[in-house]
N, C-alpha and C positions, 0 to 999 in steps of 0.2 A: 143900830138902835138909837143911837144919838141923834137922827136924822128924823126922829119924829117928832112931830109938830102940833099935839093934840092935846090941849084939855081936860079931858079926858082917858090921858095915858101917862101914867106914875111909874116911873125903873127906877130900883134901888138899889145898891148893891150891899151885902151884909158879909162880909168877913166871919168866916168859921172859929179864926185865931187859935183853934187844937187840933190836933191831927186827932184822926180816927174817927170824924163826926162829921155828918153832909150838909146840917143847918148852923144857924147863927145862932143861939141860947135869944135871941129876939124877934127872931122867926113867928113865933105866934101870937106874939103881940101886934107885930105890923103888921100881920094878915087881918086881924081883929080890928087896927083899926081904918083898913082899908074898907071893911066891908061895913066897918059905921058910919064910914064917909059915902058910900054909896054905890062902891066900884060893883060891876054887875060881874066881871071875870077876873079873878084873881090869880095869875099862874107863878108858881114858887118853883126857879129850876135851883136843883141839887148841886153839889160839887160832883158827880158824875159817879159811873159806874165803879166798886171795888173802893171808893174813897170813906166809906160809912156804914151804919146800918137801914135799916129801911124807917126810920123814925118820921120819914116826910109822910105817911100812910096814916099818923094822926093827926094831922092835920088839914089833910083835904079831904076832898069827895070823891076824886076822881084820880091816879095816879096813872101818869101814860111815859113810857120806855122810848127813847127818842134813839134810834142806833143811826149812826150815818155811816157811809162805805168803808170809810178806814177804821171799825170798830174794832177788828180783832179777830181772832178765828171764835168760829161758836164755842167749841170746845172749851173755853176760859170763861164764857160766859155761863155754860150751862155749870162748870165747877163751881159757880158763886149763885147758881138758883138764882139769877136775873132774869132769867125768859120768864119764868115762871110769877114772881114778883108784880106785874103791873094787874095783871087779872084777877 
């Protein structure tokens, strides 16, 4: 990500600074005012699966589950109603 060169492309990073929660308490502000600044996509990634509750779900539009290969067995996931979550 550091390797981009546009413009038109803003990365922040927001420290959660408590356990048991996936956003930053500033989280919906800088979405707000990204989108008065004019950004047309806004993507907010979480602190990850099991880290929070699903609190990013008021805040966007659209919520998408990102799994890569080394995610875990389903079986962990389906215990925490993650599969279930993005839809």
């Amino acid at each position: 990500m550091n390797s981009i060169d546009n413009t038109r492309v803003y990365m922040r990073s927001l420290a959660t600074r408590k356990s048991r929660t996936e956003l930053s308490e500033g989280v919906g502000d800088g979405v707000e005012v990204l989108q008065a600044a004019g950004f047309d996509l806004i993507i907010v990634e979480t602190a990850g699966i099991g880290q929070g509750d699903a609190e990013i779900v008021d805040l966007v539009d659209l919520s998408i589950y990102v799994m890569t290969p080394e995610f875990g067995a389903p079986s962990q996931l389906e215990k925490i109603d993650m599969l279930d979550l993005p839809t």
